[in-house]
SELUM-220335 format. One record per residue (C-alpha): residue in three letters; residue number from 1; x, y, z. Coordinates in nm, 2 decimals, decimal comma. Layout:
residues N
['ALA'; NUM; [X; Y; Z]],
...
//
This chain:
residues 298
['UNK'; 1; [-0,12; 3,80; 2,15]],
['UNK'; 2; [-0,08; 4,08; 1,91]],
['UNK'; 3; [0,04; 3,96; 1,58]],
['UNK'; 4; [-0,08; 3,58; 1,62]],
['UNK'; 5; [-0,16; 3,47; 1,28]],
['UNK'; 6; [-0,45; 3,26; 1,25]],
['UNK'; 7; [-0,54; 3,07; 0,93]],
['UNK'; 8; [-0,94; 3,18; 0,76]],
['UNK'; 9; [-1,03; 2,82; 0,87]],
['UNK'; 10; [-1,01; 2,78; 1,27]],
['UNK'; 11; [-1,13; 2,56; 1,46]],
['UNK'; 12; [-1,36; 2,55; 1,69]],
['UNK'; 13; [-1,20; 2,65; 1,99]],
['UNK'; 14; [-1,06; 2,95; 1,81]],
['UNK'; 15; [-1,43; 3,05; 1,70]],
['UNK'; 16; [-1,57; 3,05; 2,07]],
['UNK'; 17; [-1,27; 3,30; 2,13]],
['UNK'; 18; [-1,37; 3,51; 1,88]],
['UNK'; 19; [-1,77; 3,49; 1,99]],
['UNK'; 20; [-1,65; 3,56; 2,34]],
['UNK'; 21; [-1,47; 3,89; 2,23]],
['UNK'; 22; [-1,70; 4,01; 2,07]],
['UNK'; 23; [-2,02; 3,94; 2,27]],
['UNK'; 24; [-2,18; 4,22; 2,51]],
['UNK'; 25; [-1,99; 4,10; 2,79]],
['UNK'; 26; [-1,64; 4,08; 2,60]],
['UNK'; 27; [-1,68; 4,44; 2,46]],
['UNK'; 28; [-1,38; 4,41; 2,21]],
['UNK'; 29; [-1,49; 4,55; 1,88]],
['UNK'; 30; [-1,40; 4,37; 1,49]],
['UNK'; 31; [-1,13; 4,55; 1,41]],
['UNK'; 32; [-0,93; 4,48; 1,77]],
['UNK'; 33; [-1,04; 4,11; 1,75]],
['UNK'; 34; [-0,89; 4,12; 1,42]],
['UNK'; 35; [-0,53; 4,23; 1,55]],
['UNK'; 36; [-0,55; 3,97; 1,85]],
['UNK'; 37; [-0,63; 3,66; 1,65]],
['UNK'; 38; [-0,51; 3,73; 1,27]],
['UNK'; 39; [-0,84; 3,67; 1,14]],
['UNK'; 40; [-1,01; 3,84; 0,85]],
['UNK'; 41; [-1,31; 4,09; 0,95]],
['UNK'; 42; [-1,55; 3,95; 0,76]],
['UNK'; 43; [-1,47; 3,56; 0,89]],
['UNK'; 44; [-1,51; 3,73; 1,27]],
['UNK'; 45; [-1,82; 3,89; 1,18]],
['UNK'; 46; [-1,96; 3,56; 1,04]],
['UNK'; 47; [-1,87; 3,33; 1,29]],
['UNK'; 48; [-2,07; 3,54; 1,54]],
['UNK'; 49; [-2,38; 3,61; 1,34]],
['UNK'; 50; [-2,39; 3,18; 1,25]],
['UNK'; 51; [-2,37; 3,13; 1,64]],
['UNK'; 52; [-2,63; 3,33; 1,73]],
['UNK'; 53; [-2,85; 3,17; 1,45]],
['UNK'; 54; [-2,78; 2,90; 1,56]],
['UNK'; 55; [-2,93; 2,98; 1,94]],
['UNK'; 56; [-2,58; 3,18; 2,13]],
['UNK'; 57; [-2,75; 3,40; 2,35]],
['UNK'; 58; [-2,49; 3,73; 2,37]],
['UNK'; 59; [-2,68; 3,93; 2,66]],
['UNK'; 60; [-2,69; 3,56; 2,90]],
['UNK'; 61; [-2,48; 3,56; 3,22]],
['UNK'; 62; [-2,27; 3,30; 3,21]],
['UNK'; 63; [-2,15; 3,29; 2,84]],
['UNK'; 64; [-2,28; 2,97; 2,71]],
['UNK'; 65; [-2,10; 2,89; 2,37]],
['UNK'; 66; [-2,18; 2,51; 2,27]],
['UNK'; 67; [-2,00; 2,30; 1,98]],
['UNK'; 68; [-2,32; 2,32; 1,80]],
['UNK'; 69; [-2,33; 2,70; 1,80]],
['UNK'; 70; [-1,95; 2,76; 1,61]],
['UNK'; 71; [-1,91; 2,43; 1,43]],
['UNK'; 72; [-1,94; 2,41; 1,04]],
['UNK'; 73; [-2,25; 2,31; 0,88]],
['UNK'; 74; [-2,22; 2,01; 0,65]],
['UNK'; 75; [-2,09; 2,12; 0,31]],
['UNK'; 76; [-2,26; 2,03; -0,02]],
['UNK'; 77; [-2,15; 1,93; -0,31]],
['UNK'; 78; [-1,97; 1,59; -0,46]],
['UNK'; 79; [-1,82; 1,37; -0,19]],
['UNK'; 80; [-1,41; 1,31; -0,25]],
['UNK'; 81; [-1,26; 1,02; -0,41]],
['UNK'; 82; [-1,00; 1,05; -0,26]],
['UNK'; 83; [-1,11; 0,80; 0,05]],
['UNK'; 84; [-0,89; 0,56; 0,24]],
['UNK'; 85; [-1,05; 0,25; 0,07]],
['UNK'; 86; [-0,93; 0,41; -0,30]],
['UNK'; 87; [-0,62; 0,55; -0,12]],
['UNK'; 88; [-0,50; 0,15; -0,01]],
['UNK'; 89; [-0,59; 0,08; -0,35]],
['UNK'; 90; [-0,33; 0,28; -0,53]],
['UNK'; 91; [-0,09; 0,19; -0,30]],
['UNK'; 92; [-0,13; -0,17; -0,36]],
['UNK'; 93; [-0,14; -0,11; -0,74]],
['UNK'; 94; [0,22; 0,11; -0,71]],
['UNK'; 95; [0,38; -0,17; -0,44]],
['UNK'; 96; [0,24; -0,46; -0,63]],
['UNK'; 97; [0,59; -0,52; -0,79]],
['UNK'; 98; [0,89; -0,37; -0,98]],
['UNK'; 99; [0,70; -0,28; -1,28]],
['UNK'; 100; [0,37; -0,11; -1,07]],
['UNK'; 101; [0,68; 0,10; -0,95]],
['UNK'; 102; [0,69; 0,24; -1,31]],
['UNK'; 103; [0,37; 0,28; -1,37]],
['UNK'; 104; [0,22; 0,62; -1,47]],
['UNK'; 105; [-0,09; 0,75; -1,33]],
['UNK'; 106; [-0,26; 0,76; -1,59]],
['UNK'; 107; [-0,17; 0,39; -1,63]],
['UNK'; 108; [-0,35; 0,33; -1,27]],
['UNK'; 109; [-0,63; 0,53; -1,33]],
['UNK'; 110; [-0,70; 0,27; -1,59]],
['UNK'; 111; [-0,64; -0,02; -1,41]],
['UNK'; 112; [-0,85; 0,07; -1,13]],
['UNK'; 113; [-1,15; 0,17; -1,38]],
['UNK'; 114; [-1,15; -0,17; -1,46]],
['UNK'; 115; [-1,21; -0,28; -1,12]],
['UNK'; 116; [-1,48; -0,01; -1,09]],
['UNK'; 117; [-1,28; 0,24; -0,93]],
['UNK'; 118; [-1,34; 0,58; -1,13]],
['UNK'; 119; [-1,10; 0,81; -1,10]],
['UNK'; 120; [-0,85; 1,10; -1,32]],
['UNK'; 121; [-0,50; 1,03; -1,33]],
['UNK'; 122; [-0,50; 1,37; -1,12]],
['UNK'; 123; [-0,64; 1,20; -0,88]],
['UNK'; 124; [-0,39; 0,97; -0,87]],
['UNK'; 125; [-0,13; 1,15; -0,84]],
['UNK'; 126; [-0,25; 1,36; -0,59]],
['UNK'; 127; [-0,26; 1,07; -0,37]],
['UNK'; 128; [0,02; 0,93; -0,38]],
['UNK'; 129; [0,17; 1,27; -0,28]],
['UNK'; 130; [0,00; 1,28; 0,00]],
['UNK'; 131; [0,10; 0,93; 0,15]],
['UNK'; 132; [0,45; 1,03; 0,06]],
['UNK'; 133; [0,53; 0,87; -0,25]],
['UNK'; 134; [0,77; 1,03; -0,55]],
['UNK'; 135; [0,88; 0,98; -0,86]],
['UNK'; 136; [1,26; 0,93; -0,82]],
['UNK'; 137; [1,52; 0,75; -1,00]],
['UNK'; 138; [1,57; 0,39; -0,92]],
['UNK'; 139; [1,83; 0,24; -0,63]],
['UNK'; 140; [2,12; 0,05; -0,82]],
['UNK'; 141; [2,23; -0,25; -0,64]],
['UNK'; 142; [2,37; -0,55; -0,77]],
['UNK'; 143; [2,22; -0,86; -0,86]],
['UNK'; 144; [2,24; -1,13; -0,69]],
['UNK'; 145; [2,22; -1,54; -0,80]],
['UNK'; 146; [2,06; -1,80; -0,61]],
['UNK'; 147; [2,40; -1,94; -0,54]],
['UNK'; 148; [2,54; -1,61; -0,44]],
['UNK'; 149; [2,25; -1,54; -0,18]],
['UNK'; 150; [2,30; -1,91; -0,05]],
['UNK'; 151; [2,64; -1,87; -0,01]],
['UNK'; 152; [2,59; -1,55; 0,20]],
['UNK'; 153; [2,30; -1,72; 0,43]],
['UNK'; 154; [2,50; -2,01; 0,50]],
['UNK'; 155; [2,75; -1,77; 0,56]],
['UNK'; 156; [2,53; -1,62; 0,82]],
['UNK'; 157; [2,43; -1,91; 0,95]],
['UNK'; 158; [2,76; -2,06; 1,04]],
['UNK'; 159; [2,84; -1,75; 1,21]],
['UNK'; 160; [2,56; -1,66; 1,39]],
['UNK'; 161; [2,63; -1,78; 1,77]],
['UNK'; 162; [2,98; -1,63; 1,73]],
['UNK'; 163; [3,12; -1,44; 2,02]],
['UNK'; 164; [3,25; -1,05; 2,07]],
['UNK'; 165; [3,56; -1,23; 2,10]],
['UNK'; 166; [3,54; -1,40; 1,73]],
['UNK'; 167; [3,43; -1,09; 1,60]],
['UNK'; 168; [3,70; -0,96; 1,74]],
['UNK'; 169; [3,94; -1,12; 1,49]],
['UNK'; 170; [3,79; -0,98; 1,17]],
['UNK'; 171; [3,87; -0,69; 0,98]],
['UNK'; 172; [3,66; -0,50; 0,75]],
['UNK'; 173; [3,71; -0,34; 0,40]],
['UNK'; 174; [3,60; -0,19; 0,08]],
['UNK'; 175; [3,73; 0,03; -0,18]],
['UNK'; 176; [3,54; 0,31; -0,37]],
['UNK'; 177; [3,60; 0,49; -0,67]],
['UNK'; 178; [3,68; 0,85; -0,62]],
['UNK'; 179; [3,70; 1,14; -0,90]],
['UNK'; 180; [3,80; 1,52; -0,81]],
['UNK'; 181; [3,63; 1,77; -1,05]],
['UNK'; 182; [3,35; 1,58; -1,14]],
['UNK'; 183; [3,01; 1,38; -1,05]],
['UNK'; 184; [2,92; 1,08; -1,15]],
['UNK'; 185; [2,60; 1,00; -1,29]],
['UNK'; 186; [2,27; 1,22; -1,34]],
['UNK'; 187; [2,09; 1,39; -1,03]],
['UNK'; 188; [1,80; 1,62; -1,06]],
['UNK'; 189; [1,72; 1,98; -0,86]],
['UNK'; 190; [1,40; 2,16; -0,79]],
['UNK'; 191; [1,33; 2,47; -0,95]],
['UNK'; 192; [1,14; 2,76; -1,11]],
['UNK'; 193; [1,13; 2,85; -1,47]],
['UNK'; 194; [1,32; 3,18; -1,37]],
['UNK'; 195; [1,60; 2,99; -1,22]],
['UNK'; 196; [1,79; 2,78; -1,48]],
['UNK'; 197; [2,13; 2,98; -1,45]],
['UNK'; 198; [2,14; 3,00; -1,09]],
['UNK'; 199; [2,43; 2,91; -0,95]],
['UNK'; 200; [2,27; 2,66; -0,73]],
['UNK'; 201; [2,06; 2,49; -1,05]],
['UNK'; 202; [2,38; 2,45; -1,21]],
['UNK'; 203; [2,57; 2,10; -1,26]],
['UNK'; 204; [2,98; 2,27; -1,32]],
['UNK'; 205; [3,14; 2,03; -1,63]],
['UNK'; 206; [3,57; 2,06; -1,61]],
['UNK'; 207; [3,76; 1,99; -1,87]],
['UNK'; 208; [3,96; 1,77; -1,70]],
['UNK'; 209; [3,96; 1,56; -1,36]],
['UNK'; 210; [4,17; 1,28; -1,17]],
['UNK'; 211; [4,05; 0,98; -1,08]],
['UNK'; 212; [4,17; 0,73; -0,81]],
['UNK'; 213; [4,06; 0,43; -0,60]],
['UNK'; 214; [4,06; 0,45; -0,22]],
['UNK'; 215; [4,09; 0,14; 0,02]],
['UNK'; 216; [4,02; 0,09; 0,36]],
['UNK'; 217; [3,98; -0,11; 0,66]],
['UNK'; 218; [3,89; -0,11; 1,01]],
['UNK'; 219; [3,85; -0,41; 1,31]],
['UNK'; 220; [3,69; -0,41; 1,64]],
['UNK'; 221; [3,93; -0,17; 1,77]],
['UNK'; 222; [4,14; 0,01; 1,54]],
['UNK'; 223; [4,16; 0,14; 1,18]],
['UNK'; 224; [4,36; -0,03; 0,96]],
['UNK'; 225; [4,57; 0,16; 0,69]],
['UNK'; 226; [4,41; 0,32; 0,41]],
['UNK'; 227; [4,54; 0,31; 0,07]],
['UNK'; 228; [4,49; 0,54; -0,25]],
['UNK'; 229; [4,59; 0,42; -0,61]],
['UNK'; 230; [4,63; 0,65; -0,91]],
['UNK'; 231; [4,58; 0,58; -1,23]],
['UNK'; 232; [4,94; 0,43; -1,30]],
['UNK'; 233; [5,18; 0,52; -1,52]],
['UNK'; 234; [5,44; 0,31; -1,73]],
['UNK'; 235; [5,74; 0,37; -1,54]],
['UNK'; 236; [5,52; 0,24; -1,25]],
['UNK'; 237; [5,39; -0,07; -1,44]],
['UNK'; 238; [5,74; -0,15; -1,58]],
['UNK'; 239; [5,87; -0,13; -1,23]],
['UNK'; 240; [5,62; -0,35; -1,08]],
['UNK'; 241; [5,68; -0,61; -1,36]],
['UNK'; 242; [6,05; -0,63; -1,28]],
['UNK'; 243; [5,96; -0,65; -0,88]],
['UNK'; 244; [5,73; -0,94; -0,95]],
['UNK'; 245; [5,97; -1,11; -1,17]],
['UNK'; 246; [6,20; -1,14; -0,90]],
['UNK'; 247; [5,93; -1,30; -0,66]],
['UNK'; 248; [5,87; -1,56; -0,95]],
['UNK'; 249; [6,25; -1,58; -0,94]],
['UNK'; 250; [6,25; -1,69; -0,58]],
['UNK'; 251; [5,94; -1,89; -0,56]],
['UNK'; 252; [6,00; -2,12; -0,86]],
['UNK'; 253; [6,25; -2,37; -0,74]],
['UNK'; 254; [6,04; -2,42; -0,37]],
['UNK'; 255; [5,76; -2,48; -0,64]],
['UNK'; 256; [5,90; -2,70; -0,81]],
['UNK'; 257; [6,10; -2,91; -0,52]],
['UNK'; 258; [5,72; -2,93; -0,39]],
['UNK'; 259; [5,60; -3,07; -0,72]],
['UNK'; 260; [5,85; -3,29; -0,74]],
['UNK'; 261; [5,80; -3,47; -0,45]],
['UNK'; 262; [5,38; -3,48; -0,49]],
['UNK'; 263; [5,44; -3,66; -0,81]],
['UNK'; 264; [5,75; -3,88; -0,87]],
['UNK'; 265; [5,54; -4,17; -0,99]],
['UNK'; 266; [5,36; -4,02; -1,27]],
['UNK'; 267; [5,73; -3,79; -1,34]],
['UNK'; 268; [5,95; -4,09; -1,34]],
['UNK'; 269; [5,67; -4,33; -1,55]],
['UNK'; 270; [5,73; -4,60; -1,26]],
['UNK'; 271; [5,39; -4,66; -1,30]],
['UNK'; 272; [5,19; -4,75; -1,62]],
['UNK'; 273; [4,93; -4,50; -1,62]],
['UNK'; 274; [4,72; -4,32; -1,95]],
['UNK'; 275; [4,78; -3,97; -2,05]],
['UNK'; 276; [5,09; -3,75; -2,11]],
['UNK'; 277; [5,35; -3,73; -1,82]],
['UNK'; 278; [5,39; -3,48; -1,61]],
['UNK'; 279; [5,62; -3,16; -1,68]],
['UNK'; 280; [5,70; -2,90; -1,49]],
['UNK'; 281; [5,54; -2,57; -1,58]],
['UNK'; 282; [5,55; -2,27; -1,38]],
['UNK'; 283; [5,22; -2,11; -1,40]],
['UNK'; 284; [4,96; -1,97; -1,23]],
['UNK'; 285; [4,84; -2,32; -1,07]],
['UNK'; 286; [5,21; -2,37; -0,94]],
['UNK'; 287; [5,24; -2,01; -0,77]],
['UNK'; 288; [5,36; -1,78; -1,07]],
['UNK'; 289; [5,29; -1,43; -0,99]],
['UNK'; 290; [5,13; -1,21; -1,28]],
['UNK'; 291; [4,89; -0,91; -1,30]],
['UNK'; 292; [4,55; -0,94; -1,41]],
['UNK'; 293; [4,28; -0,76; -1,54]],
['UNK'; 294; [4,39; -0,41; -1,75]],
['UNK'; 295; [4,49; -0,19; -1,49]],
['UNK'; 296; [4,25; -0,25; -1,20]],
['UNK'; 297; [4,42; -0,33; -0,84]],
['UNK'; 298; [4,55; -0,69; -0,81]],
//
């Protein structure tokens, strides 16, 4: 047991150890009982003079040492606020909704002084540390419309007696942005005053970085390819407008047989009908090809 570390405030099966040791019949002196447990002299020499106050009779056969003789007195002094009524309370005040999330603690200290509750902002915070709250930075996450989150419960809905086998079919994927040389956003550390140039509290800044977007997928079974773009250049972009010019080449005249035959009567006016006639166009609605957007992936 030597070298056992024991905290100034032990409990009580600790302090009937250390009244055992050091009773008549035990024979081990302070300083010994001291090495054994870890605990202060003076604390050891305390805890045996309260118990035999308190009716421990050292010089009986068998040692009798009862709760009564090692437990702590009742302390004075003012009785915490910090009890599990007030505790629920600031909870509910923090979780009431997004903007009791915000809320400073001095802000709920107030509130709750309204409702009779006295307490500092100190207070406060102290308890929220202790049922494990802290003050971080938001979690981003889209929003979402009412016809967007019915759109993905009926989705759910329609799929949700589906087999392994259906699930079988479908293949995941996403795409992420990804930048070498430097981090996005803001991110905090913990540290002293003393620390601020450590190379651990430091957030690097380069000069220059890349950029690119990664894609992937993946199905019940296998991984799918995985693609990365760079930002592209203007060979690159005048290459991939000649290659989708010759698609447009080829797909025009089966557009336009097909349009052709879904409306010869309004084309050849053999019916009297309002509005201008038909012409062909080849655009977008007819299956012309063209990029989009200003250099994302299309």
């Amino acid at each position: 047991m030597r070298g056992l570390s024991m905290a100034p405030n032990t409990d009580i099966s600790t302090r009937s150890l250390v009244v055992a040791l050091k009773s008549p019949h035990g024979g081990k002196p302070t300083s010994q009982i001291h090495e054994l447990t870890g605990i202060p002299p003076r604390t050891i020499d305390s805890i045996y003079a309260k118990a035999i106050q308190r009716g421990f009779e050292p010089n009986h056969l068998p040692i009798q040492i009862r709760d009564s003789h090692v437990t702590d007195a009742p302390r004075s002094g003012r009785p915490t606020k910090r009890t599990e009524q007030v505790s629920e309370l600031v909870a509910a005040e923090v979780r009431t909704d997004r903007y009791g999330r915000e809320k400073s603690c001095a802000n709920i200290s107030g509130f709750l002084s309204e409702k009779g509750v006295n307490i500092s902002a100190s207070t406060v915070h102290r308890i929220l540390r202790k049922n494990g709250f802290r003050k971080t930075k938001p979690t981003r996450k889209p929003g979402l419309t009412e016809a967007m989150k019915t759109a993905r419960y009926n989705w759910c809905l329609e799929r949700k007696d589906w087999t392994l086998e259906q699930w079988k079919d479908v293949i995941f994927s996403d795409e992420t942005a990804v930048v070498l040389g430097h981090r996005r956003g803001g991110y905090r550390v913990w540290r002293t005053s003393d620390e601020q140039f450590m190379k651990s509290c430091i957030h690097p800044r380069w000069k220059g970085y890349s950029e690119f977007m990664f894609w992937g997928c993946f199905s019940y079974n296998m991984k799918g390819p995985s693609h990365c773009w760079a930002v592209e250049s203007t060979q690159e972009r005048r290459a991939a407008d000649i290659a989708i010019e010759k698609l447009n080449a080829e797909i025009e005249p089966i557009a336009r047989e097909e349009w052709e035959l879904n409306t010869p009567i309004e084309r050849l006016g053999l019916r009297n009908k309002r509005g201008v006639k038909p012409v062909w166009k080849f655009n977008k609605k007819h299956g012309r090809l063209s990029r989009e957007g200003s250099g994302g992936i299309d």
